[in-house]
KEKOLLO-348990 format. One record per residue (C-alpha): residue in one letter; x, y, z. Coordinates in steps of 0.25 Angstrom, whole numbers, padded with zeros to 4 digits, always signed. Layout:
<atoms>
AXYZ...
</atoms>
This chain:
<atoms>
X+0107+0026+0045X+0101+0011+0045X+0095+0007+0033X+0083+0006+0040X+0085+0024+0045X+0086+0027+0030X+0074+0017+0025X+0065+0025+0037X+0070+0039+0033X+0069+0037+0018X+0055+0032+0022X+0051+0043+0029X+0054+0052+0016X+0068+0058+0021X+0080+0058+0013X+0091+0048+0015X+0104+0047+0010X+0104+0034+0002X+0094+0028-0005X+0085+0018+0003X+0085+0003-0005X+0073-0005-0001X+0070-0016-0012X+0058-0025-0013X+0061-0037-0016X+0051-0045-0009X+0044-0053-0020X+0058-0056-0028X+0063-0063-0013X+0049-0070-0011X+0050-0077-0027X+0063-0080-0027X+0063-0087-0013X+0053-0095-0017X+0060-0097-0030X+0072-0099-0023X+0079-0090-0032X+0085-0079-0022X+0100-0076-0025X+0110-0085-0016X+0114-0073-0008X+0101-0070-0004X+0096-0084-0002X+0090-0087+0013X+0091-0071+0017X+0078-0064+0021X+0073-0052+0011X+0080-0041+0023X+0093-0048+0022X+0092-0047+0006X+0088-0032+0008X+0099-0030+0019X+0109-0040+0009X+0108-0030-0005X+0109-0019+0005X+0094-0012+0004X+0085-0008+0015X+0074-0017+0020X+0058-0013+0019X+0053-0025+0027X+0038-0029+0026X+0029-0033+0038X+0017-0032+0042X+0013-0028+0058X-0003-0033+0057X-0007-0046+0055X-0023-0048+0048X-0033-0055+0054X-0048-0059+0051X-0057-0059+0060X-0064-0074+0062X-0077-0071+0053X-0068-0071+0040X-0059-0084+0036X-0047-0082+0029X-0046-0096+0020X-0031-0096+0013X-0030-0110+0003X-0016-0111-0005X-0014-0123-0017X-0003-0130-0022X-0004-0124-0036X+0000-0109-0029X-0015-0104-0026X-0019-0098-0015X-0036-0096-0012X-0039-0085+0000X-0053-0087+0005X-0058-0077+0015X-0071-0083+0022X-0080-0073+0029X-0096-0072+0033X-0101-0065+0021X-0092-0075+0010X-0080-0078+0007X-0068-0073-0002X-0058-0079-0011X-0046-0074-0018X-0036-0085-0025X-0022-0083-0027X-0014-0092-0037X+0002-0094-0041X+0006-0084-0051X+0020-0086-0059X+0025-0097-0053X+0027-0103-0037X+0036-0091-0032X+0028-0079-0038X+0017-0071-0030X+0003-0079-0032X-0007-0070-0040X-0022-0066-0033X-0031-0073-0045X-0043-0071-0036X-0047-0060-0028X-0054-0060-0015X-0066-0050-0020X-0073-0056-0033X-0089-0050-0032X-0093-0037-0025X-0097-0047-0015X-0084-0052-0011X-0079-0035-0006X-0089-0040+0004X-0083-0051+0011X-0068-0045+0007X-0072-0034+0016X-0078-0042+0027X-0065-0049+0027X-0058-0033+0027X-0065-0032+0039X-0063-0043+0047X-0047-0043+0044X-0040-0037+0057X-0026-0035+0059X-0018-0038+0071X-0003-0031+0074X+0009-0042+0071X+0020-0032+0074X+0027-0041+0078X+0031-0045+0066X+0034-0032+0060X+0043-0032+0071X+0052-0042+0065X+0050-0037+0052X+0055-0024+0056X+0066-0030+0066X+0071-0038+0054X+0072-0025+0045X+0081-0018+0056X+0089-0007+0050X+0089-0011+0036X+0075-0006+0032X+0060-0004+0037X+0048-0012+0039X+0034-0011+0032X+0020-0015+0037X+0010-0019+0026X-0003-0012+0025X-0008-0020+0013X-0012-0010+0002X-0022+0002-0001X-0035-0007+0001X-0043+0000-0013X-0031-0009-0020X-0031-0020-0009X-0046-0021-0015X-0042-0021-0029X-0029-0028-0030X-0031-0039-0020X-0046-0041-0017X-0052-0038-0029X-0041-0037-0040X-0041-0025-0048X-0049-0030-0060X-0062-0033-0051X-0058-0023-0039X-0059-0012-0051X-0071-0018-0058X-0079-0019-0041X-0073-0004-0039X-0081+0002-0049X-0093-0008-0049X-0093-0009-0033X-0087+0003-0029X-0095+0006-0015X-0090-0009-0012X-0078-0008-0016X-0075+0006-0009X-0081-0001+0004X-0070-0012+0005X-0059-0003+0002X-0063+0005+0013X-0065-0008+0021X-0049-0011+0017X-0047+0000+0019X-0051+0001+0035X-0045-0013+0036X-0031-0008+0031X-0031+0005+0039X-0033-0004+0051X-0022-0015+0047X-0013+0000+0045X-0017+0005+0060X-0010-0009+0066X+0000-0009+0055X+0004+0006+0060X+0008+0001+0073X+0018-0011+0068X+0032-0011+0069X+0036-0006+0055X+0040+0007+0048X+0032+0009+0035X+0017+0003+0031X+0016+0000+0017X+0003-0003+0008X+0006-0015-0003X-0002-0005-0013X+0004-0011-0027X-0001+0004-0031X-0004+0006-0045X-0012+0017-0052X-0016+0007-0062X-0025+0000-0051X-0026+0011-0040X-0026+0025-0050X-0025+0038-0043X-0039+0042-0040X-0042+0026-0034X-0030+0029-0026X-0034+0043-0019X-0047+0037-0016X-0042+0025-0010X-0026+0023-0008X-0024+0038-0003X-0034+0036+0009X-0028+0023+0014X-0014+0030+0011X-0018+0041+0019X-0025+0033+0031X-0015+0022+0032X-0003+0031+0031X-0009+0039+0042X-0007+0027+0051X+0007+0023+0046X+0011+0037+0048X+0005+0039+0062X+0012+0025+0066X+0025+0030+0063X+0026+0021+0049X+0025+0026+0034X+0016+0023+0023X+0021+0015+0010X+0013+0011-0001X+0019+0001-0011X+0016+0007-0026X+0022-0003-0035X+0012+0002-0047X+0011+0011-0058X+0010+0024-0047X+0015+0035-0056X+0000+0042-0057X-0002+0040-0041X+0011+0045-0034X+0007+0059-0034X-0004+0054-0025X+0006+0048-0016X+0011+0061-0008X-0003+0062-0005X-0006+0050+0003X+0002+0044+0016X+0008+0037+0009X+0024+0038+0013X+0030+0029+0004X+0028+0022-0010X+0035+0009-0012X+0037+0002-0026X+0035+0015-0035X+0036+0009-0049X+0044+0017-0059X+0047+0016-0073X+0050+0006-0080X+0039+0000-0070X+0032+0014-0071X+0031+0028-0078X+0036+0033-0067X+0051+0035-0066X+0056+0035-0051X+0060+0050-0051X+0046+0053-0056X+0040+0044-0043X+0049+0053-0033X+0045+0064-0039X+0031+0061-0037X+0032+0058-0022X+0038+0072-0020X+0048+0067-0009X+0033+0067-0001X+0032+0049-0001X+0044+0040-0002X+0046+0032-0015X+0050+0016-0012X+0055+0009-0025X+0063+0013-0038X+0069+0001-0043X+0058-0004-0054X+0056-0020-0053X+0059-0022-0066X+0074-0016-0063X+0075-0030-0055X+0075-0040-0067X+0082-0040-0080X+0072-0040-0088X+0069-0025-0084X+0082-0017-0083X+0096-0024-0087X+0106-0023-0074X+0112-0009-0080X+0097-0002-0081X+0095-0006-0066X+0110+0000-0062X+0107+0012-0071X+0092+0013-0062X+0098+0012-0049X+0108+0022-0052X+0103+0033-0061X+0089+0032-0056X+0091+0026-0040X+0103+0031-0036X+0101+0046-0039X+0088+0047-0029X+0097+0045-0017X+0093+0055-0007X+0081+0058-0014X+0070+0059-0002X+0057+0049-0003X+0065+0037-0010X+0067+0022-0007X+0073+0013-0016X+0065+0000-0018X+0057-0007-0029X+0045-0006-0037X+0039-0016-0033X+0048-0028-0032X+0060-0036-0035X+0057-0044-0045X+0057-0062-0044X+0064-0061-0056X+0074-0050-0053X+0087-0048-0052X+0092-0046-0038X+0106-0042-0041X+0099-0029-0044X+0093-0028-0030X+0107-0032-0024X+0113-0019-0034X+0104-0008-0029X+0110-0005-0015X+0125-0003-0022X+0119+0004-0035X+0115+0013-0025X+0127+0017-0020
</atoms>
């Protein structure tokens, strides 16, 4: 079987002879390219030849829709030689801003010090611009991702994220996005919902783009989405938008890179197919076994290898051997398991440990 028959069938919740190795590493290769800082052996490669190179199985990302605002609404982008970036959408009923500024230093992500919705008046013409956002298909491009990935892994298509956290990690912020819930909360309820129709749409064009799994960047956390928030609002989109992937033919991941342990029990309940990025401890109080046990075999787990594993101020070289063979190893053949990250390989790591993982397996 191709790396890419076993990544499907491990996918799909059936049992496979080895253990599926699929890290994330996106953010360490974005940083440290921009630093030039990637190790000589892997300088000039592209991330799937890295993948291919320490001999893991690809999960490409790709989008098959493209977004598009309809001509009432102006979409102004400004970026500053000091790192800022200013997004300005302009629309009949006002105008928006959020302001994005450089965080750590010039290779880093920037940091969203200014959200788009301020005042109750901004949910307004935030969701005037929901509305007048179309998407069109650009399957073409996920064509090419997909033709690139081959038959050393799969391909997934960006939904976005659950939109009650859309609202109140991106448009809001959590601190004023709480403060408007409970002040606002018919208004607030009305954007959601708003997002909500927007995304199922964007999902429906998604459905029919080349590409095997449809995943939500959710970031899920019960500290900022807790249990009952997320039946009222994450279970439904679950539920509609897995409905679509499902009937298309695709699967439903969501990406859980949070504190989850007190909203996994929810999970087999929902569409949801598979979680990507569950944290464990030391990240977590939830040990890896404890997650699996959780899911009941019923969703598939994506991730085990803790960030802080990656860098040596977290585990010296020994702990992270000892992990992946008393801990990793034994869970070969286990059904509803995928080895990969939670969340991400750090700037700073070490990427001889990524290297070691596929022979520690052996």
């Amino acid at each position: 079987m191709t790396k890419r028959e076993k990544y499907l069938k491990a996918l799909n919740n059936e049992v496979v002879d080895e253990i599926v190795w699929a890290p994330n590493f996106d953010y360490w290769l974005q940083y440290n390219k921009k630093a030039n800082t990637i190790p000589e052996k892997h300088s000039g490669k592209s991330r799937n030849d890295i993948v291919r190179d320490i001999g893991a199985s690809l999960w490409s990302r790709t989008s098959g829709v493209k977004a598009e605002l309809d001509s009432s609404v102006k979409l102004i982008v400004n970026e500053y030689e000091n790192g800022d970036k200013i997004k300005i959408y302009k629309t009949p009923i006002g105008e928006v801003t959020a302001k994005w500024i450089k965080s750590e230093d010039d290779f880093s992500s920037k940091f969203l010090k200014e959200h788009f919705i301020k005042t109750i008046d901004d949910i307004k013409i935030m969701k005037y611009v929901v509305e007048a956002t179309n998407y069109i298909p650009q399957y073409e491009k996920a064509q090419k991702s997909l033709d690139k990935v081959g038959d050393d892994g799969v391909s997934i298509l960006d939904l976005g994220c659950v939109p009650a956290i859309q609202f109140l990690k991106t448009d809001a912020g959590y601190e004023n996005g709480f403060y408007m819930w409970f002040d606002y909360r018919r208004q607030v309820d009305d954007y959601i919902s708003a997002l909500n129709k927007n995304y199922v749409k964007m999902a429906k064009v998604q459905s029919k783009s080349p590409g095997d799994v449809m995943a939500t960047g959710d970031n899920m956390d019960a500290t900022t989405l807790p249990p009952e928030m997320f039946l009222n609002y994450a279970k439904p989109y679950y539920e509609e938008v897995g409905k679509i992937a499902n009937e298309s033919g695709k699967l439903l991941e969501g990406h859980w890179c949070g504190q989850t342990d007190i909203l996994l029990p929810l999970v087999p309940n929902t569409k949801l197919n598979i979680v990507e990025a569950i944290v464990t401890e030391p990240m977590s109080k939830m040990t890896l076994n404890q997650a699996l046990d959780i899911l009941d075999g019923k969703v598939v787990l994506q991730g085990g290898i803790p960030a802080v594993y990656m860098v040596e101020q977290g585990a010296s070289m020994d702990e992270f051997c000892n992990y992946i063979t008393n801990i990793i190893k034994p869970l070969k053949g286990r059904k509803g398991f995928i080895l990969g990250m939670s969340d991400n390989v750090p700037p700073d790591a070490d990427f001889k440990r990524v290297e070691m993982v596929a022979a520690l397996l052996k």
